[in-house]
Every structure is written in structure tokens, then in C-alpha cells.
C-alpha positions in Angstrom: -22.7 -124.6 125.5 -19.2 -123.8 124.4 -17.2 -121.6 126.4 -13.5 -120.0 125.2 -12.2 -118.7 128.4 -8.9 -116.1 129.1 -7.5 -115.3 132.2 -6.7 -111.6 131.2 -5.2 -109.0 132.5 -7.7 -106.6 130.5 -10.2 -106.8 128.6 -12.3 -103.8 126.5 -14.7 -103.8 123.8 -17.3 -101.1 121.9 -20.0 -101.6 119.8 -20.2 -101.3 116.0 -23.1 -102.4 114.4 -26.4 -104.2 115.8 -27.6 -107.2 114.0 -31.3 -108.7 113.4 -31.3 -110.1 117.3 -29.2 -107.3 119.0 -30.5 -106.5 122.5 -32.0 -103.3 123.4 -30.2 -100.9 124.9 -26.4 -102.3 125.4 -23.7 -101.1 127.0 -22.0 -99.9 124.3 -18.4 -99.7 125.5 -16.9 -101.2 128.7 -13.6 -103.3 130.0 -12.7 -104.9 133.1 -8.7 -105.8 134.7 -7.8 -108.6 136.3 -10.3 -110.9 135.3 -11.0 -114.0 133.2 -12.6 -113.7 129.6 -15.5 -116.5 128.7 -16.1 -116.3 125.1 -19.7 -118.0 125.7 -21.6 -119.6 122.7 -25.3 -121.4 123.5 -26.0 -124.3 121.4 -29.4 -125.5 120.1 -29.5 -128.0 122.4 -29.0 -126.2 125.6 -32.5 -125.3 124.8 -34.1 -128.5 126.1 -33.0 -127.9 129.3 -31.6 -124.5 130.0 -31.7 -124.3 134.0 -29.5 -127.2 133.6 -27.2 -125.6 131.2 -26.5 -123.0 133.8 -26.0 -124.9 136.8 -23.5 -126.9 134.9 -21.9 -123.6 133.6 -21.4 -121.9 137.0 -20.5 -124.9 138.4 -17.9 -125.6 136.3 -16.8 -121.8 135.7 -16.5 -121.7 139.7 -14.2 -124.6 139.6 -11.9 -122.7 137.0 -12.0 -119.5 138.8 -11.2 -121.1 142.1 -8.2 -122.8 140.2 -7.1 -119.4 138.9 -8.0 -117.1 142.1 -9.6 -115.2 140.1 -12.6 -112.7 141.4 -14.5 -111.2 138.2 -15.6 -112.6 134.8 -16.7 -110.9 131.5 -19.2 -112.7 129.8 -18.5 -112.3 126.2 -21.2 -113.9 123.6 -19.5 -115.4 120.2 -21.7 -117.2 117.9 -18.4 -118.7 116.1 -17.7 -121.1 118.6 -20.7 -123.6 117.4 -22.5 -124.4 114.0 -25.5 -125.1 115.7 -26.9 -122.0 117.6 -29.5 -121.9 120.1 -32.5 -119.3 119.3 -31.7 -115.6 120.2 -34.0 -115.0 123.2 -33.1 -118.6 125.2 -29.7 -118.0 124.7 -30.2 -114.5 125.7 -31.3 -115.7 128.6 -29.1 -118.4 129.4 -26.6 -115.8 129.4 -28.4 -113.5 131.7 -29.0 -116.1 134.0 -25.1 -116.9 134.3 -24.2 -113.2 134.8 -27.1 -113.4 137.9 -25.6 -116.6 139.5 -22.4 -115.1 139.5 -23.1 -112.3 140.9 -24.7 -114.0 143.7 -21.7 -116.2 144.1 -19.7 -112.9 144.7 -17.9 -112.6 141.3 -17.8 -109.2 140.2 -19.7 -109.7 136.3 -20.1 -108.5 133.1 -21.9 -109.1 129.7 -20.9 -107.8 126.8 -23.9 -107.1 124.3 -25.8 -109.9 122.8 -26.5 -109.4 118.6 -24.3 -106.6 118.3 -20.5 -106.7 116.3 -17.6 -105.5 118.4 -14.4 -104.4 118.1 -12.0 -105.7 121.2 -8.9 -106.1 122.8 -7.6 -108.5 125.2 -4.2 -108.7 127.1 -3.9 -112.7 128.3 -1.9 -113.1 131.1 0.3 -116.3 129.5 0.8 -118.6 132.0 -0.1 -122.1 131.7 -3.5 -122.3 132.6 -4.9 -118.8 131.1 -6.3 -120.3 128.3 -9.2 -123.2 128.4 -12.6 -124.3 126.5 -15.3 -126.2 127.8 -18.0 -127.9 126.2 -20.8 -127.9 128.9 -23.4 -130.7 128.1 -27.3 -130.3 129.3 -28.0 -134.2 129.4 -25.1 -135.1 131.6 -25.0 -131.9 133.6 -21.3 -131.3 133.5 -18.4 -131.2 131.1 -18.8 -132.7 128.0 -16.6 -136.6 128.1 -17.2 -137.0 124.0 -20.1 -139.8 125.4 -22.9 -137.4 125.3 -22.9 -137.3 121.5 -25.6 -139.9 121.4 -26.9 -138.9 124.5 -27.6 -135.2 123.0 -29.2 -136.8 119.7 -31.7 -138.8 121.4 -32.5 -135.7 123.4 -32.8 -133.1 121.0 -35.1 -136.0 118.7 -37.2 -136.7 121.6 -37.7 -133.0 122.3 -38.7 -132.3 118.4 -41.3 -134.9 118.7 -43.1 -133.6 122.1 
């Protein structure tokens, strides 16, 4: 998973137009203050072991927020941050499940709609550590260290062949 993330002080968006594996019923408008922006992209192989995926994602989005004291999150999917995209309805998921964990860590969350174009704004709050990526790897459960490459090749092969 690849993650873009923005400590903002707002963030808005709307809907403009739905595409072949938009989700049903979105919210079509919505913004939140105060919060920290996670352009979120699922990769194809965060499939063979989504659970995983998302404990490594709210573990490691914890961390940030902690290091930010920062209390609510919009959840933001964009497809442009990875070539290889993971199929619509587990990455769907995967970013459902994220939104549910942090709410039940006690961070105020949103989702912007899945499959739909938007138009948005953001005001970043420009200080040293409101911008970051991750690269979240399945296979090693954390971050990805640039040594999962392989790691991730063997997985996704092994996976094709089961």
C-alpha cells in the first residue's frame, strides 16, 4: 500500500463523476480541519494478505499521528500513487477496514468515495513533518526497507500458482 499523507489544516472535496467501480451511495461532498490527509493507494499485492496490510497500516499511521498530535484522519483513495492496483472490491475493503480500526482507536475518520473523480482543496500546514509517504509492505508487516522487492515477487508468484 502506498500512502501520501498531509497534516492539514483543511481539507474538502465533492464528487464529479463516478467511474466503472464507484461505490454506491457516497458522500458526495464533505471536509474536515485540523486533521492529517492520507492519499491511500492499495496495490495488487496487498491482496495476498489484506488483514496484514491493515494492521501494518494503522500501526504505522498511529505512529505518525502520535508524532504529529494529531486526532482525526481523512482517508482519501488515489489510484495514481501505484501502477499496479489492487482489484476494486479488496481494496475497497481494505480501506473500510482502516477507517473501522481508527475509529476504534479513537481517531475521528473519514473516507472520501472510492471510484468516483473529485474535485479538492487542501491547506497543508507547512512545517517540517506535514508531509510524508509510506510504502506499507504485507510480507514484512511494516514499512517497506527497499528488501521486500523480492520478498513481494516470491509472494505474489506463489499466490498465482495456489
Amino acid at each position: 500500500m502506498k500512502i501520501l499523507g498531509i497534516h492539514a489544516d483543511r481539507v474538502w472535496y465533492k464528487v464529479t463523476k463516478k467511474t466503472k467501480m464507484a461505490e454506491p451511495e457516497p458522500v458526495l461532498e464533505d471536509e474536515m480541519t485540523d486533521c492529517v490527509l492520507l492519499f491511500c493507494c492499495v496495490e495488487k499485492s496487498d491482496e495476498i494478505s489484506p488483514e496484514k496490510t491493515v494492521a501494518a497500516t494503522i500501526e504505522n499511521i498511529l505512529v505518525r499521528l502520535g508524532r504529529l498530535k494529531a486526532k482525526q484522519v481523512m482517508l482519501f483513495p488515489y489510484a495514481h500513487l501505484a501502477s499496479d492496483l489492487g482489484c476494486p472490491g479488496i481494496s475497497q475493503w481494505i480501506l473500510k477496514s482502516i477507517q473501522t480500526r481508527l475509529i476504534e482507536e479513537g481517531i475521528e475518520t473519514k473516507r472520501a468515495a472510492f471510484g468516483w473523480y473529485k474535485e479538492f482543496e487542501i491547506k497543508s500546514k507547512g512545517h517540517p513533518m506535514a508531509d510524508f509517504s509510506m510504502s506499507i509492505c504485507p510480507f514484512i508487516g511494516g514499512v517497506c526497507d527497499g528488501e521486500c522487492g523480492p520478498k513481494k515477487q516470491e509472494h505474489i508468484e506463489a499466490a498465482c500458482h495456489s
